[in-house]
C-alpha positions in Angstrom: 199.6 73.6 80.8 201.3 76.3 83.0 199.4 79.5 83.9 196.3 78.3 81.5 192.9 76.7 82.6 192.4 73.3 81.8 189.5 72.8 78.9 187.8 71.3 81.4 187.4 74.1 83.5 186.9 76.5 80.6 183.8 74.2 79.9 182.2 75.2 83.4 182.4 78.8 82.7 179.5 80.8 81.3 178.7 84.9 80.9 176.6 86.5 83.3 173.1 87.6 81.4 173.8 90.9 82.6 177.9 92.4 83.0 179.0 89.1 80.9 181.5 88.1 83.2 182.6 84.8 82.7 181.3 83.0 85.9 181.5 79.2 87.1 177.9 79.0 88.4 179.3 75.1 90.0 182.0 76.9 92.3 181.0 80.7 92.2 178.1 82.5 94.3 176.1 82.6 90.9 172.3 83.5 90.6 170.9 80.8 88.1 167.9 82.5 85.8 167.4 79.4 84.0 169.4 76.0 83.3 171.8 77.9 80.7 171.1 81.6 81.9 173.2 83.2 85.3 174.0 86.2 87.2 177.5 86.9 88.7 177.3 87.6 92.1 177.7 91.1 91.6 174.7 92.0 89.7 173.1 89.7 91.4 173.2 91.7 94.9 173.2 94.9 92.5 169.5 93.4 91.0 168.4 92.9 95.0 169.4 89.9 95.4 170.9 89.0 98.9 172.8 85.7 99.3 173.2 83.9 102.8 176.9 82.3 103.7 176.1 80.0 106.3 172.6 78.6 104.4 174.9 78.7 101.1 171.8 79.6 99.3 170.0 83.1 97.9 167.0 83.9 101.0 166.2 86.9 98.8 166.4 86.5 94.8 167.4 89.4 92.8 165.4 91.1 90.2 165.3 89.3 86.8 161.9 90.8 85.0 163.6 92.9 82.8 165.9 90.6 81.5 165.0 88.4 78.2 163.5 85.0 78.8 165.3 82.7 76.2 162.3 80.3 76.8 160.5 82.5 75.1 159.8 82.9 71.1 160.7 86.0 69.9 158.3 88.0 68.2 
């Protein structure tokens, strides 16, 4: 498959919850909301979130509150 992305790695991408930007949360510097819900890395820093390279892990989380909680019933 030349030039394309194998369907495996189409099946790791998702959209952010916020730009939708597909996003591979396993390889990318994603921000995970939930287990099917993520932030790009860009809205993630723009939301407040600050990301650590050497610890490889979010020390500050950015802000999700205003986003909808699938988990939760609709109304």
């Amino acid at each position: 498959m030349e030039g394309g992305m194998h369907s495996t790695e189409n099946d790791l991408l998702v959209d952010c919850w916020s730009c939708g930007a597909s996003i591979a949360p396993e390889i990318d510097r994603a921000f995970a909301i939930s287990d099917d819900a993520y932030l790009c890395f860009e809205c993630a820093v723009r939301r407040g979130g600050v990301f650590d390279d050497e610890e490889d892990r979010w020390t500050i989380p950015p802000i999700v509150l205003d986003l909808p909680d699938e988990r939760r019933p609709h109304l």
